[in-house]
C-alpha positions, -999 to 999 in steps of 0.1 A, spaced: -92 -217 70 -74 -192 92 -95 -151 96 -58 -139 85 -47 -143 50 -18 -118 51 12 -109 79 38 -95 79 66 -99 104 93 -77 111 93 -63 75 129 -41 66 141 -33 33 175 -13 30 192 2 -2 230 7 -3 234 42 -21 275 43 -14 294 54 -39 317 29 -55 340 14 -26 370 33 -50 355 70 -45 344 61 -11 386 51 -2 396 83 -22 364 108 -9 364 92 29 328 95 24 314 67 46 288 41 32 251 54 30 223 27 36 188 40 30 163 21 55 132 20 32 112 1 52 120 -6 93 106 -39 111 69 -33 101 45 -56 113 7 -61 106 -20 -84 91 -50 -82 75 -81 -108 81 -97 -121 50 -119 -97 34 -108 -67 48 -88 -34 36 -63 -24 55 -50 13 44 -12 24 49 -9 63 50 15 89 57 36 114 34 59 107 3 86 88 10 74 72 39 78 34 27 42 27 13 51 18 -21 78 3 -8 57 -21 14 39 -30 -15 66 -44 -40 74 -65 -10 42 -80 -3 37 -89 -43 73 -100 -47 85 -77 -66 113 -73 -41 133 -91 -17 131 -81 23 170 -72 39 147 -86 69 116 -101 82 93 -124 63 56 -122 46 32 -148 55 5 -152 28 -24 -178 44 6 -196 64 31 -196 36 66 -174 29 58 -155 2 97 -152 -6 107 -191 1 73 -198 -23 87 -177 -49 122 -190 -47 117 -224 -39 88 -242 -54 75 -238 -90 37 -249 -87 34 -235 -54 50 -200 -69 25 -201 -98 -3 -206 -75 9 -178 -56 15 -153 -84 -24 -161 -90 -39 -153 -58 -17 -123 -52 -20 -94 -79 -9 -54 -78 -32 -24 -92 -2 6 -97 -10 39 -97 -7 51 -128 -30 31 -152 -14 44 -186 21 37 -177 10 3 -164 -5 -8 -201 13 -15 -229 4 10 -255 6 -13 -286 -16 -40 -273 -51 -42 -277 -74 -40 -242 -85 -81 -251 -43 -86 -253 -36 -66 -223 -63 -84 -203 -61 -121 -220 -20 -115 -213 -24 -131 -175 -49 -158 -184 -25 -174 -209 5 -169 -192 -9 -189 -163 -26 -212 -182 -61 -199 -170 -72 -200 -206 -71 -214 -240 -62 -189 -273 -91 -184 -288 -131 -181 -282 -121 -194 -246 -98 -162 -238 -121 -140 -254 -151 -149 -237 -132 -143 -207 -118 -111 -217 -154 -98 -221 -163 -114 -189 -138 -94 -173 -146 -61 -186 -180 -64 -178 -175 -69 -146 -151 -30 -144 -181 -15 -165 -165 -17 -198 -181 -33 -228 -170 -65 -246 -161 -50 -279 -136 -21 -259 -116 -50 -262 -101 -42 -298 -92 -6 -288 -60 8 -272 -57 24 -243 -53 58 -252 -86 56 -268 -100 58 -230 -100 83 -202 -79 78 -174 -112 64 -151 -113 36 -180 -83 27 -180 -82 21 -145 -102 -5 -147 -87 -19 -174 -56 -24 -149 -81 -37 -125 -100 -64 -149 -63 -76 -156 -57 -79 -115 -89 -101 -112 -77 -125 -146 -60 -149 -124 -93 -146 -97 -70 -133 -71 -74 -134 -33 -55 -104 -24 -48 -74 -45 -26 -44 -34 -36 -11 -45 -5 16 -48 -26 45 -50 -48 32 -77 -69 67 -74 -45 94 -70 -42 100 -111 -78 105 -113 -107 133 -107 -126 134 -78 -156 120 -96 -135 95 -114 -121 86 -83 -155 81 -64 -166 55 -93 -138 34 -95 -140 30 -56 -174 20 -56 -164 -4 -81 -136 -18 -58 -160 -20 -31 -184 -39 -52 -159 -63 -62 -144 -71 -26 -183 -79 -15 -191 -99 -45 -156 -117 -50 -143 -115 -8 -115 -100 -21 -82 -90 4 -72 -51 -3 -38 -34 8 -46 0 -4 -19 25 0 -29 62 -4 -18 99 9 -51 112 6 -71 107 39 -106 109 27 -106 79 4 -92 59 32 -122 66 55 -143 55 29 -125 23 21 -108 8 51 -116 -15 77 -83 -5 96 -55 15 88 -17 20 100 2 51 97 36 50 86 66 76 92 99 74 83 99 37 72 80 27 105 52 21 116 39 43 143 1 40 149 -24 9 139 -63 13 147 -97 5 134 -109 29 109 -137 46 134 -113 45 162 -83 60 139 -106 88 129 -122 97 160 -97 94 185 -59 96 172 -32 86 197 0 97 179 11 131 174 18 128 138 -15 109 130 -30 141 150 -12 164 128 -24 146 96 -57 143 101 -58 180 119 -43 194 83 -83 181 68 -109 209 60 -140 197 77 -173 208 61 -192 207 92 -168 228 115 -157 255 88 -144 277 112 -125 261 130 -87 270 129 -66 241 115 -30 235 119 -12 224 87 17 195 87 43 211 102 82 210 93 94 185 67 105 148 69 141 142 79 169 129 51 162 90 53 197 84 45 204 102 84 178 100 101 173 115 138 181 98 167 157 83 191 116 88 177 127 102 141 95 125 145 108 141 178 121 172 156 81 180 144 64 169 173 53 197 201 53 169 226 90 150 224 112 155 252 144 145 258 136 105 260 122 111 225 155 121 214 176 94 225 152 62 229 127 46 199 92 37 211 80 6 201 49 0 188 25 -8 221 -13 -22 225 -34 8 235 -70 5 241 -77 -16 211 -54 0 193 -13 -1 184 5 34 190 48 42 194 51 71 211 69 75 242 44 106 254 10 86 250 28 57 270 40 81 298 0 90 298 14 126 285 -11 127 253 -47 114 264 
């Protein structure tokens, strides 16, 4: 068995957002193509968590509809444990339904994600008899109950609805679903961001817990900095649809290369250094639909000169880690 169960090659997803090809002839407005996502490449080793960050509308969420199928690239492929994730799904039916089993999505918003006029046992049974997994009957229900004692929840929460629990719950409701079809790899779209802090610190540990006890995969996608640290092995930073910086965790933390990575983690209140003076994100992200030429975070960055403005890095090995920026390759940023 190959260390890498996921990667991702190339990965670009574009949306047309022209108007109608008739307004367009009559308007002489010229098509608009939104590039969501722009030749990303990564991978994650089994048993691992790699983190994508960076600011709304970077591509994240994006990254993860991709990686479960839920849409088609424009370009590149996704390679989960050797195969095509898209061939698989298009081309072979047992191999697809295999697939569907070993890859599963936790969304970020746990009440939209559940059907209100199911049951918790229905909600969480749904996966097991769709695939097969399970018989109707005492077979699925001693699975359900299986399954929601392993989030924390109690067998007989399975006749209740899910407004009869608080947002923490319900959370791992849409996590004892995920692990139904005993997946290998589950991508997490912000799976904390709706929650309280305290919340939010149990349903972590309870992720944790899972990926020892199970080896589970984890994509986990998030904006907020501090769960990251506590939950990644490695993490990449994304701007703009792109890639710009993959490191280690520790190395990520303690020694950013990229200017915006520097600016992110610079924005931070640190409890052990309260005085210091911290310099908030500055400017806003560019209109994806025209975005600048050259590095499209030369008009934030106090570092871009003028090959920043008219040439793209690409994304380099740097000491261990994977940085595009044309100042740390000039030796400009230490």
């Amino acid at each position: 068995m190959s260390a890498e169960l996921v990667r991702v090659e190339g990965l670009s997803k574009r949306f047309d957002l022209s108007p109608s090809w008739l307004s367009r002839m009559v308007s002489g407005s010229p098509a608009q193509v939104l590039r969501a996502v722009d030749e990303v490449s990564f991978s994650i080793p089994r048993g691992t968590t790699l983190a994508l960050v960076g600011e709304s509308g970077c591509g994240k969420s994006t990254i993860a509809r991709l990686l479960v199928g839920l849409q088609t690239p424009s370009a590149g492929r996704v390679l989960f444990d050797g195969a095509d994730v898209h061939q698989t799904l298009r081309e072979r039916r047992a191999p697809a339904q295999r697939l569907r089993q070993r890859v599963q999505m936790i969304f970020q918003d746990p009440y939209a994600s559940l059907d209100p006029r199911w049951t918790v046992a229905d909600i969480v049974a749904e996966p097991l008899l769709e695939q097969g997994l399970a018989s109707p009957g005492a077979e699925a229900q001693g699975r359900v109950a299986e399954l929601l004692a392993a989030v924390g929840l109690a067998g007989a929460d399975g006749a209740r609805f899910p407004h009869q629990f608080s947002g923490g719950q319900r959370q791992r409701i849409s996590i004892a679903r995920a692990l139904a079809t005993a997946p290998d790899f589950l991508v997490c779209d912000e799976p904390t961001s709706a929650l309280d802090v305290s919340v939010q610190a149990q349903v972590l540990n309870l992720m944790r817990d899972l990926q020892r006890a199970r080896g589970l995969t984890y994509l986990f996608i998030s904006h907020n900095l501090a769960v990251v640290r506590y939950v990644s092995d490695s993490v990449g930073v994304l701007y703009l649809g792109r890639l710009v910086e993959w490191a280690p965790r520790a190395r990520l933390f303690k020694q950013p290369r990229h200017p915006y990575t520097r600016m992110l983690l610079d924005a931070i209140p640190k409890l052990n250094d309260p005085g210091r003076s911290r310099n908030p994100v500055q400017g806003e992200v560019p209109n994806p639909l025209a975005p600048p030429s050259g590095c499209a975070f030369h008009p934030r960055c106090p570092h871009a000169k003028e090959r920043c403005r008219q040439e793209r890095p690409q994304l380099l090995d740097k000491d261990g880690a994977r940085v595009a920026c044309h100042a740390v390759e000039e030796g400009r940023l230490p």
